[in-house]
C-alpha positions as a Python dict, from the first residue, in 0.01 Angstrom:
ca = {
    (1, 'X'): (0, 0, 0),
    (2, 'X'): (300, 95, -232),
    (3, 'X'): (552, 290, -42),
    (4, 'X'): (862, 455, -249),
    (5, 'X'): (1155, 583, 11),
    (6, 'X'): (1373, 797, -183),
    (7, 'X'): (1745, 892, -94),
    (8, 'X'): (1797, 1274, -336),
    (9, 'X'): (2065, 1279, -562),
    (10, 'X'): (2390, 1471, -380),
    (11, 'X'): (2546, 1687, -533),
    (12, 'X'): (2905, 1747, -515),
    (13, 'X'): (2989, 1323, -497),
    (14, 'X'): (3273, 1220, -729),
    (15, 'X'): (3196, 1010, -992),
    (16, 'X'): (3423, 777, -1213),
    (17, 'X'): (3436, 800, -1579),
    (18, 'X'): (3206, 579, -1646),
    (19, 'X'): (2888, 774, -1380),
    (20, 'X'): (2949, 489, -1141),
    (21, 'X'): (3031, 665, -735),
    (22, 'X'): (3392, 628, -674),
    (23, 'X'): (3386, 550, -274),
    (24, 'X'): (3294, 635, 31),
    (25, 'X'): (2863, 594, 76),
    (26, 'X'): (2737, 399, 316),
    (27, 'X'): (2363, 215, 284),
    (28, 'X'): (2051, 401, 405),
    (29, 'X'): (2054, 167, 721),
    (30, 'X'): (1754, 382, 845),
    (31, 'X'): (1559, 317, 556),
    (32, 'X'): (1629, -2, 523),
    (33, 'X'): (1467, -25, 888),
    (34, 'X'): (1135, 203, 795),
    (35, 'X'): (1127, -89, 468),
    (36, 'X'): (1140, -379, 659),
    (37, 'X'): (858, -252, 936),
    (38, 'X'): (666, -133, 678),
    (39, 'X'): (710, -488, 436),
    (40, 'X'): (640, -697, 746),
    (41, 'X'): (288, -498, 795),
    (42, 'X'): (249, -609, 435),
    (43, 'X'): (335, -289, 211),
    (44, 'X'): (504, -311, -68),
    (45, 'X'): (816, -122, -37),
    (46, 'X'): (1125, -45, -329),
    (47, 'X'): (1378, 199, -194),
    (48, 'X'): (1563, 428, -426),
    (49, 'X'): (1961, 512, -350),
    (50, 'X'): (2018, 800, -582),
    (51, 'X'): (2363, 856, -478),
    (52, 'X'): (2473, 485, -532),
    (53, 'X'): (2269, 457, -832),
    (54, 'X'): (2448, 795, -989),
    (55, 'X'): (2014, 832, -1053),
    (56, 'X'): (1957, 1243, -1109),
    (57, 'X'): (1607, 1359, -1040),
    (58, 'X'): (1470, 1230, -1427),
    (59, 'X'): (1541, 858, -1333),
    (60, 'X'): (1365, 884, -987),
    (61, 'X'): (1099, 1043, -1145),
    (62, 'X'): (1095, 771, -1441),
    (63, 'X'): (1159, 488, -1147),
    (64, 'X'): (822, 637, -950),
    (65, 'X'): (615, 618, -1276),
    (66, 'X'): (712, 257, -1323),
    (67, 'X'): (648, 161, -954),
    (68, 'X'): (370, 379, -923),
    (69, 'X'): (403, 430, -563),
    (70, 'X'): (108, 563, -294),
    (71, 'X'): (330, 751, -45),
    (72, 'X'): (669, 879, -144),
}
């Protein structure tokens, strides 16, 4: 099965210049931990960090369509 975890977008997080996240997030350890369960059952499992990624809700969306994901 193709599972997509999803961190949102947060509003509010500095940006630099150039859209990349200045400081200061730390790595969805908990999903990370759901991911590698779930991989080691044998889904297939991308994880999305939207506030790392500087993604807004049109590149998740574009990012699901590509991966085409069974649970989100």
């Amino acid at each position: 099965m193709k599972i997509l975890l999803v961190t949102p977008p947060q509003p509010g997080i500095k940006k630099a210049g150039n859209g990349k996240i200045l400081r200061g997030l730390l790595p969805p350890l908990g999903m990370g931990y759901v991911a590698a369960v779930l991989e080691k059952e044998g889904h297939s499992v991308k994880i999305i960090d939207s506030p790392v990624l500087a993604y807004e809700i049109k590149d998740i969306i574009e990012s699901a369509s590509v991966f085409k994901p069974e649970i989100l």
